[in-house]
C-alpha positions in Angstrom: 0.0 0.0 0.0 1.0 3.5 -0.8 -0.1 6.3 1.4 -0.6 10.1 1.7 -0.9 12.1 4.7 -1.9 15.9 4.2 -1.1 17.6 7.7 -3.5 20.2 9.1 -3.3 20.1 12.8 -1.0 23.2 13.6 -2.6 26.1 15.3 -1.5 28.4 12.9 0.0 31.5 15.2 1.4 32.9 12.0 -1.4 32.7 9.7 -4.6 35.3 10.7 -7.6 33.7 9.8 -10.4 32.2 11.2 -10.3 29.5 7.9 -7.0 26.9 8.3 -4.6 27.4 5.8 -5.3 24.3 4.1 -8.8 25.7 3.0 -7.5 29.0 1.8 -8.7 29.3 -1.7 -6.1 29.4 -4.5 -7.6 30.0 -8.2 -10.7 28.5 -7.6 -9.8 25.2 -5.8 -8.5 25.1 -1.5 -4.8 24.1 -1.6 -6.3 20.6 0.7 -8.4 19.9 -2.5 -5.0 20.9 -5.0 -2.5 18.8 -3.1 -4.9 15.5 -2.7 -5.8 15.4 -6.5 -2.4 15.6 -6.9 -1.5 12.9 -4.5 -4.4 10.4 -4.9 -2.7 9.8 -8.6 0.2 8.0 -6.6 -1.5 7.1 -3.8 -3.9 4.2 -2.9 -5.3 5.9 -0.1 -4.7 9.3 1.3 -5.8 10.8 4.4 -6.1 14.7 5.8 -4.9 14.9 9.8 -6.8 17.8 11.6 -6.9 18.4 15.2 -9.8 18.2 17.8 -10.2 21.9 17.7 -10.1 21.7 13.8 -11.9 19.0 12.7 -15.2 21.2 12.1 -13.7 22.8 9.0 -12.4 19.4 7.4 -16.0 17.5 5.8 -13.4 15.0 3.8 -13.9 11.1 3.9 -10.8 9.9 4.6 -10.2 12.1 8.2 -7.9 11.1 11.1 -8.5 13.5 13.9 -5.7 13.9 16.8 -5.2 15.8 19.5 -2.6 18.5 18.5 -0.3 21.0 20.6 2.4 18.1 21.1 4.7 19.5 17.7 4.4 17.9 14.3 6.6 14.9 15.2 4.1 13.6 17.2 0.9 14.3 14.8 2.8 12.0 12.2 3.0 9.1 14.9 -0.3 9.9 15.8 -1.9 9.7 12.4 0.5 6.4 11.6 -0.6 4.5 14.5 -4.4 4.7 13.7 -3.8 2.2 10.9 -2.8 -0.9 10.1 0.6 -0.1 8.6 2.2 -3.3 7.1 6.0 -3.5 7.0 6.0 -3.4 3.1 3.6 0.1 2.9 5.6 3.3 2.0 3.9 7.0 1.7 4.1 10.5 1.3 3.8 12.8 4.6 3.1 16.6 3.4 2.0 19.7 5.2 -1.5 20.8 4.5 -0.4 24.5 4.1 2.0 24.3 1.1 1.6 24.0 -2.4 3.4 21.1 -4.4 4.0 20.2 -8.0 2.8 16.4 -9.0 5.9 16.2 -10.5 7.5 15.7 -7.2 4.9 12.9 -6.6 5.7 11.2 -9.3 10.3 11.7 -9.0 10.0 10.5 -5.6 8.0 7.6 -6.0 9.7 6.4 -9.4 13.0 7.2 -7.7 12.3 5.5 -4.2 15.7 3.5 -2.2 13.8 2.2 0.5 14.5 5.3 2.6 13.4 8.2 3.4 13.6 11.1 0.9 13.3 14.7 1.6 12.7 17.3 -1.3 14.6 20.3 -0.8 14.6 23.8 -1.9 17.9 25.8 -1.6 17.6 29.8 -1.0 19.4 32.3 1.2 18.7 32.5 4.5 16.4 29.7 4.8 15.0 29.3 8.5 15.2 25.3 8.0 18.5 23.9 6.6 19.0 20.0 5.9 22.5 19.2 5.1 23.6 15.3 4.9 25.9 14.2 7.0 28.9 11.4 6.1 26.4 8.5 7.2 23.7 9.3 4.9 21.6 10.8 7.6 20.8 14.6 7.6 21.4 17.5 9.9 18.8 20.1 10.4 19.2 23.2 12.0 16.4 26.0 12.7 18.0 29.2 12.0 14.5 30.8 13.8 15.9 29.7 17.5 19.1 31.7 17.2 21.7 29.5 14.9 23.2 31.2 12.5 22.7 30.4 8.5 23.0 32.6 5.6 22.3 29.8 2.3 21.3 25.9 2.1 18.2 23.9 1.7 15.4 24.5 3.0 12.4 21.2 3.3 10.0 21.5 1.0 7.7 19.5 3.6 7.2 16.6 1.3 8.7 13.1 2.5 8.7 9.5 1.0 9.8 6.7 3.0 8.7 3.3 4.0 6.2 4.0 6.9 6.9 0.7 9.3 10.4 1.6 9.7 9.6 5.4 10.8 6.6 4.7 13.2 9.8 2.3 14.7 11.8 6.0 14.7 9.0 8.1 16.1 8.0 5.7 19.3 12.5 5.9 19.2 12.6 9.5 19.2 9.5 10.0 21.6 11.3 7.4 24.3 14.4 9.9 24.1 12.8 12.9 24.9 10.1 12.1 27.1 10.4 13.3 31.2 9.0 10.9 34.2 5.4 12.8 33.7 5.2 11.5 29.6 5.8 15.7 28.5 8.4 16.0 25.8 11.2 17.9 26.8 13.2 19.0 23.9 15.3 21.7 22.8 12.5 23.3 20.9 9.9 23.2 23.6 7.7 21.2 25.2 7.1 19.2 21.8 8.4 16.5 19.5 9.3 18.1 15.9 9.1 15.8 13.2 12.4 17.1 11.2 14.6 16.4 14.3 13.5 12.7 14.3 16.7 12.4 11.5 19.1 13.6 13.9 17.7 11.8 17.0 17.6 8.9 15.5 19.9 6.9 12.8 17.1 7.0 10.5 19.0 7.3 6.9 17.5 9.4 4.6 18.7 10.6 1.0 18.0 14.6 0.2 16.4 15.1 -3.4 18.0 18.6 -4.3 15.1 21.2 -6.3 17.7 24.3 -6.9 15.2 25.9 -9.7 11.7 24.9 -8.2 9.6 28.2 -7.6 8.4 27.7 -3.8 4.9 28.9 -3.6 5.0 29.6 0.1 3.3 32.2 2.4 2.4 32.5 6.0 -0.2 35.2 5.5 -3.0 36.6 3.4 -1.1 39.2 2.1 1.5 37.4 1.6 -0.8 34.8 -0.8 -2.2 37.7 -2.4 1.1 39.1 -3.2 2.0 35.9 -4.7 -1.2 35.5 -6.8 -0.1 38.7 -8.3 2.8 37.5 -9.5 3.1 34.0 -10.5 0.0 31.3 -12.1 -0.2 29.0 -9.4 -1.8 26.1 -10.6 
């Protein structure tokens, strides 16, 4: 089995709007409903994750509702351990407030090793860099708490890997970091983020480079609207 996972549990601090940002409107069509016609051509089933508090706004079939506020990390495992995941199923794992070429879809699936692989975008001063280190795992570093970075790649917040083997690096990462009272206690909060499971963990995973991919990405309104202006995002 192939799966996809749109995510749209996040609270959305940066994005002012009483709609999630997976429902704002892009041409005609929500990004949600742009992103799963894209990924149901590669996938055999794919499901939106919402959040208790969200779950009103998402009228989709396929729906797995979590409780939130724990970081993305542990959505993912949340959303992966409602099914039945067999050690031979692989999927995609997106965000449900970006906008993605099928094209990517269909590379990472024709071009899939077994592990996991993370499309990347490189730009100047990007606030997530992913570097790989000599082991074939990756490094990321979040230039928004403090570290210093001035170019690299940035995720693209699409992933492909076999989904067995990263529930085993979740539960693996979520061991690590939990205190005597079950609260994660990390560097970046009281939460388990999902990028920082490859450097917790020896989870291999292979970095699929996009230097010329146009990056439709916005955290508010006017930020969309400005991009609207200028590019036909389809």
């Amino acid at each position: 089995m192939v799966y996809g996972f749109i995510i749209c549990a996040g609270r959305q601090s940066r994005f002012k709007s009483e709609t999630p940002k997976a429902l704002v409107n892009v041409n005609g069509k929500t990004l949600l409903q742009i992103n799963n016609e894209a990924l149901s051509a590669y996938c055999d089933k794919v499901y939106v994750v919402c959040s208790v508090e969200n779950q009103s706004y998402f009228n989709c079939k396929n729906k797995i509702v979590i409780k939130s506020g724990k970081g993305s990390g542990d959505a993912v495992w949340q959303a992966l351990e409602t099914l039945n995941i067999q050690p031979k199923d692989s999927g995609f794992i997106m965000w449900g407030d970006s906008l993605q070429s099928a094209s990517i879809f269909s590379y990472l699936k024709e071009n899939y090793k077994g592990q996991a692989m993370i499309p990347c975008v490189y730009e100047e001063n990007p606030y997530v860099q992913i570097k790989k280190k000599d082991n074939n795992s990756v490094l990321v570093k979040f230039s928004k708490f403090g570290e210093p970075i001035t170019a690299g790649f940035h995720d693209l917040s699409v992933f492909y890997c076999e989904l067995h083997q990263l529930i085993t690096k979740l539960r693996e990462f979520s061991n690590k970091i939990k205190n005597a009272k079950g609260n994660y206690i990390h560097k970046h909060g009281n939460e388990m983020e999902f990028l920082d499971v490859f450097n917790e963990t020896d989870i291999k995973a292979e970095i699929f480079e996009l230097k010329h991919y146009q990056d439709f990405s916005f955290n508010t309104i006017e930020q969309l609207n400005e991009l609207l202006e200028t590019h036909t995002v389809s």
